[in-house]
N, C-alpha and C positions, 0 to 999 in steps of 0.2 A: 671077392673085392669088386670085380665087375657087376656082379648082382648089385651088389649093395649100393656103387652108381648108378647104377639104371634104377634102383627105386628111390633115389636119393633125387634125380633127374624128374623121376615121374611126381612125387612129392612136390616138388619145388613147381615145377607147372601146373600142379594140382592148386597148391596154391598160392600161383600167379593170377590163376583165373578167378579164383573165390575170390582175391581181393581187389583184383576187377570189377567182380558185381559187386561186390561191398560198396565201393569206392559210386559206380551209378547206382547204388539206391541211395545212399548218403546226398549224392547231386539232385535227384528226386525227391529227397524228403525235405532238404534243405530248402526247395523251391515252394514244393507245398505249404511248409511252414511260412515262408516270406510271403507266400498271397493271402494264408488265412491271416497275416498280421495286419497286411494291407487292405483286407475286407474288414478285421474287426475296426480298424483307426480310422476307417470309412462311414463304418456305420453309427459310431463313436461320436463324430464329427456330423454327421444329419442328425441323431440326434439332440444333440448338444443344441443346433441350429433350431430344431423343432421347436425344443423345450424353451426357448425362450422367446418362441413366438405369443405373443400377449392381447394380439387383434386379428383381421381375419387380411389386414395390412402385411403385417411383418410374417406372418404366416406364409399368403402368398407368395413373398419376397423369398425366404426362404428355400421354401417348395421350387422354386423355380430356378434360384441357386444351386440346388443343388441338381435339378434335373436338367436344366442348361452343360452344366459343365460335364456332367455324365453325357449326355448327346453330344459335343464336342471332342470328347477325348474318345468317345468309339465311332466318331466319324458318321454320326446319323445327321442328316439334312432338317436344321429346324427350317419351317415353314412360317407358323405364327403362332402366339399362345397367345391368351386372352383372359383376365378377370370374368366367373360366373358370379352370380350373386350368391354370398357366404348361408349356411344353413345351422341344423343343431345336429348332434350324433348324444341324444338323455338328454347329460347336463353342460355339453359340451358344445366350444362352439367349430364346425368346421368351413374352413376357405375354401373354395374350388377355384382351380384352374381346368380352361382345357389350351390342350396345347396338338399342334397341326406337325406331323415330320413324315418324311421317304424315311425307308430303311428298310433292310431283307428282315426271314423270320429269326435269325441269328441276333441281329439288333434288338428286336423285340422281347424276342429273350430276354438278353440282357436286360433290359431297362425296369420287363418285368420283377424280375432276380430284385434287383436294386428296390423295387420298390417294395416286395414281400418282404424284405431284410431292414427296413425302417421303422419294424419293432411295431405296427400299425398306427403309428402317426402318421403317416402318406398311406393311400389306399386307389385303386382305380375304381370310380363309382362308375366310366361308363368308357366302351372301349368300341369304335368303330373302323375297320380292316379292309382297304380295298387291293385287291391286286389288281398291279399293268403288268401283263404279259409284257417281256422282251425288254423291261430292264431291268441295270445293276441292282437297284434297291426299287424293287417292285412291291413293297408293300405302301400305300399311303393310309397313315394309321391318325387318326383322331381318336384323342386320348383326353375324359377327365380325372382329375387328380383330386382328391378332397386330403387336406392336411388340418388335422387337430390342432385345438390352437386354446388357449385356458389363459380367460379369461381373472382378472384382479379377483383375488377371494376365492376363487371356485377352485374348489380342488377334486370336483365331482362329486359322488354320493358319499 
């Protein structure tokens, strides 16, 4: 009878602990899942914003919407951005911006991330990088953006 407590005992903390780990990976998957939901509704929403860019105006407007608000919510220092003159990508036409900010290379990341995941409607056609030794956000990064932008009619080749 004592046996049979003592494996009754061991079972039972056996599994306490399995449904312990169960219980944090369930907390772990459940987080994964809420960020990939909040990346897809992200990237959903730029392009949504993209696609009905219809000049090299709203375009910009756009582009800059969204990369504003991404530079604010991860706390990168915008500096300045500025209208380039718009170009073509075949039969397409593209906006540029370049836009001027501080940030570490963690920021940078990110922003990159953000922009590789814009399905290639936002692109960096030209990325220049300086580091200041000795501070918080030591990179001062000059950044152009070209965003697609499809024009009345054209729907490409």
């Amino acid at each position: 009878m004592k046996a049979e407590l003592k494996d009754m005992d061991i079972r039972l903390t056996e599994m306490s602990m399995k449904q312990a780990r169960l219980k944090k990976k369930i907390q772990r998957l459940s987080q994964k899942i809420k960020e990939a939901r909040a990346k897809a509704a992200r990237q959903q929403r730029i392009i949504r914003m993209l696609e009905l860019a219809k000049d090299a105006e709203s375009a910009n407007a756009a582009a800059q919407a969204v990369i504003q608000d991404f530079l604010e919510t991860n706390g990168i220092t915008l500096i300045s951005y500025r209208e380039v003159s718009a170009g073509k990508w075949e039969d397409y036409g593209v906006a540029r911006m370049e836009f001027r900010f501080k940030t570490n290379t963690a920021g940078l990341a990110k922003l990159l991330k953000l922009l590789q995941d814009s399905k290639d409607l936002m692109r960096v056609e030209s990325l220049t990088v300086s580091y200041r030794r000795g501070r918080e956000a030591g990179l001062q990064v000059l950044m152009r953006v070209g965003t697609l932008f499809f024009k009345a009619g054209n729907t490409g080749k």
